[in-house]
C-alpha positions in Angstrom: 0.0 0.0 0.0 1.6 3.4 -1.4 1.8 6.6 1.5 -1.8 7.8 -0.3 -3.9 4.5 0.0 -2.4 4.4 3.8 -2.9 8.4 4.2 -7.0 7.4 2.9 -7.2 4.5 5.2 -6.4 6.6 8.3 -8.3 9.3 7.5 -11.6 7.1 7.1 -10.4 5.4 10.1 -10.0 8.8 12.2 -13.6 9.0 10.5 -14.8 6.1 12.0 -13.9 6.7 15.1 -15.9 9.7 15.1 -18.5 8.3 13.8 -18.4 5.7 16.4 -18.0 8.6 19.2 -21.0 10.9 18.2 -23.4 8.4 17.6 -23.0 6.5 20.3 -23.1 9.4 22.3 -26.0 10.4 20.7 -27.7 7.5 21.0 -26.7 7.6 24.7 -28.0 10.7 25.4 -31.5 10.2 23.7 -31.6 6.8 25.8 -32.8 4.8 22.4 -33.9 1.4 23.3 -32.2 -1.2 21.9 -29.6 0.7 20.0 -26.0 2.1 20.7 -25.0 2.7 17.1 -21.2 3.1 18.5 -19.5 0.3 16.1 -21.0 1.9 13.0 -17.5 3.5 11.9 -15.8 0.4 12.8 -18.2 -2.4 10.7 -17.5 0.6 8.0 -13.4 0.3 8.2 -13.8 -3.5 8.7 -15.8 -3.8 6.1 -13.9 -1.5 3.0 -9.9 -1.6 4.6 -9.9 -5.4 6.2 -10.0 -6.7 9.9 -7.1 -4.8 11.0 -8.3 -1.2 10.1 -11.3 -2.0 11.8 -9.9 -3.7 15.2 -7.9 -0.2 15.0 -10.8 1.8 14.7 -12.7 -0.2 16.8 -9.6 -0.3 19.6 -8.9 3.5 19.6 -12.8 4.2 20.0 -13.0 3.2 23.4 -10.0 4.6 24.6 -10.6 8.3 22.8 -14.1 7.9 24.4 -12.6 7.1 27.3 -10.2 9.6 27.9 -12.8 12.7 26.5 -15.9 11.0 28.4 -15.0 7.8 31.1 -12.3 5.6 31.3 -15.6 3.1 32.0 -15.3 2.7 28.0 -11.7 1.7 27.8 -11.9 -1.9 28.9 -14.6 -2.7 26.7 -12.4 -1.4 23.6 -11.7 -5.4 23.1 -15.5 -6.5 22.3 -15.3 -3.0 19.9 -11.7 -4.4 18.7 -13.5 -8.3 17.8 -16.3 -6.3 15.9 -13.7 -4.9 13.6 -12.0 -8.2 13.5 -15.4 -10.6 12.9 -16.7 -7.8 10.3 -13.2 -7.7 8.1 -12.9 -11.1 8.4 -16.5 -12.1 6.6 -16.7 -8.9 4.2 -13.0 -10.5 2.8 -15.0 -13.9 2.0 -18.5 -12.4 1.1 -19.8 -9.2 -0.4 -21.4 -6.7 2.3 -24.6 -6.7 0.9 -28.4 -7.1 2.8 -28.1 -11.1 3.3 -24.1 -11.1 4.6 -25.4 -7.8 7.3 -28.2 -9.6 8.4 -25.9 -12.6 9.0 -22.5 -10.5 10.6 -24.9 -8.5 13.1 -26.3 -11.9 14.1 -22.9 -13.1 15.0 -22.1 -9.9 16.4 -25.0 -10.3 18.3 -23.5 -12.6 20.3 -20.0 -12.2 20.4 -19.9 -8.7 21.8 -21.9 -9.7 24.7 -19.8 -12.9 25.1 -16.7 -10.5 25.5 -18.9 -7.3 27.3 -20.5 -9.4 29.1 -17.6 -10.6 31.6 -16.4 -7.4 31.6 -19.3 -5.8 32.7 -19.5 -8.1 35.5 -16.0 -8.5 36.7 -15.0 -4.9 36.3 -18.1 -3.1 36.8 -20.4 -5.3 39.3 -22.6 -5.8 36.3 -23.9 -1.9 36.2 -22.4 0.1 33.5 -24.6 3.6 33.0 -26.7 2.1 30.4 -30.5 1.2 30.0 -29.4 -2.3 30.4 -29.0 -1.7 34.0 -32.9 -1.4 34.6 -32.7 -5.2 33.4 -30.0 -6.2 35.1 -30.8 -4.8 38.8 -34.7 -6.9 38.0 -33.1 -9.9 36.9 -31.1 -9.9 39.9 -33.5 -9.0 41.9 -35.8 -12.1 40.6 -33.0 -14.7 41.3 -30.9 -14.7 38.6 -27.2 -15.0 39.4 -25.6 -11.3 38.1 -23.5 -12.9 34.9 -27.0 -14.5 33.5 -28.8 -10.9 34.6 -25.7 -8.9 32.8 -26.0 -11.0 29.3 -29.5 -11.2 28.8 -30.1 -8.1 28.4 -27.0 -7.3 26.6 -27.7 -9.8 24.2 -31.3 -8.5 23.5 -30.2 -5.1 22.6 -27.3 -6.4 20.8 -29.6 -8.2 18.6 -31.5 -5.1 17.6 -28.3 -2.6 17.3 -25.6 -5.2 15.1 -27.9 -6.1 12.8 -29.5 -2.4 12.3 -25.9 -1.0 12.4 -24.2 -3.4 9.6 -27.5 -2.6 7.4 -27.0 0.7 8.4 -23.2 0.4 6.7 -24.7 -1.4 3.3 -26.4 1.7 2.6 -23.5 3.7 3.3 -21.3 1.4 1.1 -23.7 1.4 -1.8 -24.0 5.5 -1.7 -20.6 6.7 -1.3 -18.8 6.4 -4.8 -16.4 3.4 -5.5 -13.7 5.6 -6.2 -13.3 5.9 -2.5 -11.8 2.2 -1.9 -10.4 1.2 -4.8 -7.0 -0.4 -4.2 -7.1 -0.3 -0.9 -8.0 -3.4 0.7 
């Protein structure tokens, strides 16, 4: 890769992370249900520059996030960091169309809260700031033991937000001209 394909890569990753930062925070803010839309810029890199460029996004994220907002995002900068890596991984094998979003959020689905999920609990008590919380204090409340009442609802939500975020990235894909990535994977 030439210093111009690299200097394009980290620009749209630097975009990305942005991405990731204001809608999350938007999201965050406007307490949406269901959604966090804070690994849209990093299914994006994955999905146009390859698994690394999108664990990079993904990776620096949390800890920009971390260090503008709460270091509370840092540690979860790995299940941001396996997004980047899943995503790359299955848009090198498949096209990112409709059908191959459906199926990557569906494995996201469950792999961030497979990684979140321990986190959450071991590092956090199982509270982390979110709506999931309201969950995850009645599930404990009801009996369950705190990792079952931590990755319930985090898989839930997660179902909703991968799959609408890596559709959210096929329309992106398919209206930003071609020009844009050629080469560069």
């Amino acid at each position: 890769m030439n210093n111009r394909n690299n200097t394009h890569v980290l620009i749209f990753s630097a975009l990305g992370i942005a991405v990731n930062i204001v809608l999350g925070s938007v999201s965050s803010m406007l307490n949406i249900p269901l959604l966090f839309l804070d690994t849209i810029g990093t299914i994006f890199t994955a999905v146009v520059f390859g698994p690394f460029y999108g664990a990079l996004t993904g990776g620096l994220t949390n800890v920009v996030q971390g260090i503008i907002t709460s270091p509370k995002s840092i540690p979860f900068a790995l299940v941001n960091i396996a997004v980047g890596i899943v995503v790359g991984l299955i848009a090198r094998r498949k096209e990112f169309d409709f059908k191959t979003a459906i199926f990557t959020g569906a494995i996201l689905s469950v792999i961030a809260p497979l990684i979140g999920t321990p986190i959450s609990v071991y590092v956090y008590g199982g509270i982390t700031g979110d709506f999931n919380d309201v969950f995850f204090t009645w599930l404990v409340q009801s009996g369950q033991k705190v990792f079952a009442a931590a990755f319930i609802p985090r898989i839930t939500s997660n179902i909703v937000d991968k799959i609408a975020s890596c559709i959210i990235v096929v329309f992106l894909i398919k209206r930003i001209p071609k020009r844009y990535f050629q080469g560069v994977k």
